[in-house]
N, C-alpha and C positions, 0 to 999 in steps of 0.2 A: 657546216654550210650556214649561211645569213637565215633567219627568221625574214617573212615576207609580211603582210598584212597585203588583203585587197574590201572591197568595200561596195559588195553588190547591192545595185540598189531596182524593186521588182517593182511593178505598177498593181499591187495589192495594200490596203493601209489599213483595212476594217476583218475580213472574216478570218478571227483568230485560229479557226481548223487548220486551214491553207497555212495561215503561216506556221504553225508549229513542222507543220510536213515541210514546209519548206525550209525551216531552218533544222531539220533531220539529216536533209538533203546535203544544204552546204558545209552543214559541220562534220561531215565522212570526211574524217582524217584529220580537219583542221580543227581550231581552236576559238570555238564562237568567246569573241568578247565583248558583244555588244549587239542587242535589235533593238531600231526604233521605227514605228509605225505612225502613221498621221494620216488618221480617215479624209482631211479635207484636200490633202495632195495629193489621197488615194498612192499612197507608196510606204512602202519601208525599205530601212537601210540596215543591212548586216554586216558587222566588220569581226571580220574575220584574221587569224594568225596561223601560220605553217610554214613546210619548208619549203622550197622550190619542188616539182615536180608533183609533190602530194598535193599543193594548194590549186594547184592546175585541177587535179583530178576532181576535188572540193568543187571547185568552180562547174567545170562541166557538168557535175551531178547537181546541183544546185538551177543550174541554165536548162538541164531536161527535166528537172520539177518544175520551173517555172512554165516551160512549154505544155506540159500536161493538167497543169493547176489555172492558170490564169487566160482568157479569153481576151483581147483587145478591143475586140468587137463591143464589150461590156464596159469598158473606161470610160471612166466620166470624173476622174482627180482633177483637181485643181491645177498641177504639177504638169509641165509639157512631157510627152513620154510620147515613145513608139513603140514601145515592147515591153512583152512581160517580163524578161528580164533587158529592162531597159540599160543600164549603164553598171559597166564590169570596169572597174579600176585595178590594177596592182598597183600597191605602192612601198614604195621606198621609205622606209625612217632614217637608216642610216646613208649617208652619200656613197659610201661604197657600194652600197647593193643596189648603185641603178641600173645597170648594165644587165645584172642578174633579172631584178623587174620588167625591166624590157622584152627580155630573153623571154620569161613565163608568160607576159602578156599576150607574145604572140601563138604563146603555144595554147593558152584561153583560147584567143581569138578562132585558131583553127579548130581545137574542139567545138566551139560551139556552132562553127560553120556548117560540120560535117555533123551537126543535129537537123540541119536543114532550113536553120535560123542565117538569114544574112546578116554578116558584122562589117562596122565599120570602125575603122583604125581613127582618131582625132587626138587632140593636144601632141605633144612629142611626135608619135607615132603617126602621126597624119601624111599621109604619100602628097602632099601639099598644104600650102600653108591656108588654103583656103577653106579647106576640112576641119583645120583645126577646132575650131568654134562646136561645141553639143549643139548650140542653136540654127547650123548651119543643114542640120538632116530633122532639126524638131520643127522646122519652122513648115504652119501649117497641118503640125498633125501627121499622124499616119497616113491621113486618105492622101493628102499632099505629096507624101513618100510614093506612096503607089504610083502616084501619078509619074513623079520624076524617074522609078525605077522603071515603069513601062515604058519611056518613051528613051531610053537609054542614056537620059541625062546623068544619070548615077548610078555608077557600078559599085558595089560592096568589095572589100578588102578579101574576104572569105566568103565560103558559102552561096547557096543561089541567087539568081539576079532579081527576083523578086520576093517581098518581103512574104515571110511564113505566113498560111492564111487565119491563126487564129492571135499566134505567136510575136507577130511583128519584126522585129529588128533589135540589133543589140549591138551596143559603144561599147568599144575597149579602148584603154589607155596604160599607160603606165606611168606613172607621176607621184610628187611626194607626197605627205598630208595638207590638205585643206579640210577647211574647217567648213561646213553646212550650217548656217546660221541666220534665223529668222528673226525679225524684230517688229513686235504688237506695237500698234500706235492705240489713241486714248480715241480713236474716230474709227467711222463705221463706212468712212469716203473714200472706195477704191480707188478712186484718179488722185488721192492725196497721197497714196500708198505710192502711183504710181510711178507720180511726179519725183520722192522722192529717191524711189527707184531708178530713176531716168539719169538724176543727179549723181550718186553713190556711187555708180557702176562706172569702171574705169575710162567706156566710150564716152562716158557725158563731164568726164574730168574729176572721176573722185578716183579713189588710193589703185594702186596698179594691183591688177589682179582679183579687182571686186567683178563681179556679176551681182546682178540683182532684178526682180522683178516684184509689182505690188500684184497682192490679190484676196483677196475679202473671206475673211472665216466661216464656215456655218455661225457663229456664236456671236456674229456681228464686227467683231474687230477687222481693222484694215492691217494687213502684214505686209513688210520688205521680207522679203523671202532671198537670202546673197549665196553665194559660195566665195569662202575669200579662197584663195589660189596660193595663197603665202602666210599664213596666219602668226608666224612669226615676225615677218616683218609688219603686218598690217595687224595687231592683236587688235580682239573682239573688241574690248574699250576704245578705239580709233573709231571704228565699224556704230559703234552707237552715238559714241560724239561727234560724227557726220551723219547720222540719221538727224539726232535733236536737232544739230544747224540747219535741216534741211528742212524739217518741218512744220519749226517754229513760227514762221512767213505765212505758213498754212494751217494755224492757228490748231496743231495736231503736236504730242511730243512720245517719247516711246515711254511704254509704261510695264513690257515683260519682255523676256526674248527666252528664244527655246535653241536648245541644239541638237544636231541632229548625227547621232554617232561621238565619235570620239576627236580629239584633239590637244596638240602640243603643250605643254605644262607654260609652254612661254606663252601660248597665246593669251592668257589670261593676265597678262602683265596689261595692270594700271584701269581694270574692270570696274565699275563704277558700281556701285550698291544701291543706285538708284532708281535699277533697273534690271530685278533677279532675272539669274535663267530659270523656268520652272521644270524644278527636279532636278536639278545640277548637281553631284556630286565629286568634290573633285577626288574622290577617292575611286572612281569607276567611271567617271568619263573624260578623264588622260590619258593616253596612249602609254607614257610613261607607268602608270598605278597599275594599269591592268596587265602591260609585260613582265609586270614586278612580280605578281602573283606567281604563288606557286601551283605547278600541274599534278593533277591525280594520276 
């Protein structure tokens, strides 16, 4: 049977307790190849590898520590989110396993329903195309959610019709690799982050399949914060030489960028040196390096 990878990501980025229990949680059965944490978006990301059926189970135990660990009522990240386990992806590497990814997403989705957590199905899997959009149930916040699920603007896919009272809400999808990709500007001007953000992201006419949004470090730096959605076609070196075009004009240019999880061996075709990722290994954060390893 195919290898799967999925790529939970919780609304916790600082108390290292929690997360080691929670990555106890997700790695029952599966194959942790990767946590990254970021106090200022108050999240981490765990990416994960298994078979079909056991990575569901991974999943579910991992979605009932985060219900037991994480309070929403406490969020204050940087980072849009509704829930402690905010966004459950399966994903595909190889084209033939999309079907199969599809297949376990939705069997995610219903365990996590039947935890008492409402889920909603977006990208691919969206029961319309309207859904499709993260930003389309984040916008607003939680309290925002609440509001739209009481008044029965919005039904969940799975699980109750109102969001869990500590736990929130949780995105499922099933999609190939994208790449999580932030980019430090030399400025401390969140509306220059913005602006640039506003441009990059594929609504405002930059590469198809950018998201992006600015927002200001503790440590003072202004960040584009993107998800590219195709990282092979749009490799990270693209993604910086449309930030520097963008915010040059804005007397601002990029001077770090960071990634978050793991990513395609292509994406990194034509990466500029003049702008490290900090901590980047391309020996542990390829998709490819880390399937290559071998298992205990």
């Amino acid at each position: 049977m195919p290898s799967l990878l999925a790529v939970p990501n919780v609304s916790e980025g600082v108390d290292g307790e929690r997360l080691d229990r929670l990555q106890s949680a997700f790695a029952r059965g599966a194959r942790l190849l990767d946590r990254h944490s970021d106090a200022d978006h108050g999240r981490s990301v765990f990416t994960l590898a298994g078979e079909p059926g056991v990575l569901t189970e991974a999943l579910a135990s991992g979605a009932e520590g985060a219900l037991e660990t994480i309070d929403m009522r406490d969020y204050r990240g940087a980072h849009p989110a509704i829930g402690a386990l905010d966004v459950c992806p399966v994903v595909w590497f190889r084209p033939e396993d999309r079907e199969t990814a599809r297949t376990e997403a939705v069997a995610v989705a219903t365990q996590i329903g039947g935890l008492g957590v409402p889920v909603f199905l977006y990208g691919e899997l969206a029961r319309d195309p309207g859904r499709a959009e993260r930003a389309y149930f984040r916008n607003g916040g939680l309290a925002e959610l609440w509001l739209r699920m009481e008044s029965g603007e919005l039904r969940p896919d799975f699980g109750p019709e109102l969001p869990h009272r500590t736990a929130g809400a949780t995105l499922v999808t099933a999609r190939p690799p994208l790449a999580a990709f932030n980019v430090e500007l030399d400025s401390g001007d969140v509306e220059i982050a913005r602006a640039v953000a506003a441009g990059l992201r594929e609504a405002g006419g930059g590469p198809p399949g950018v998201r992006a949004i600015g927002l200001l470090l503790s440590g003072g730096r202004a960040q584009v914060s993107t998800n590219v959605h195709d990282p092979m076609a749009v490799p990270l070196g693209e993604v910086v030489e449309r930030v520097r075009a963008l915010a040059a004009p804005l007397s601002a240019h990029p001077v770090e960028a960071e990634l978050v999880g793991l990513i395609p061996q292509a994406a990194l075709a034509g990466y500029p040196e003049d702008v490290p990722m900090r901590g980047f290994d391309p020996a542990r954060h390829t998709i490819e390096a880390r399937l290559a390893e071998p298992t205990n």
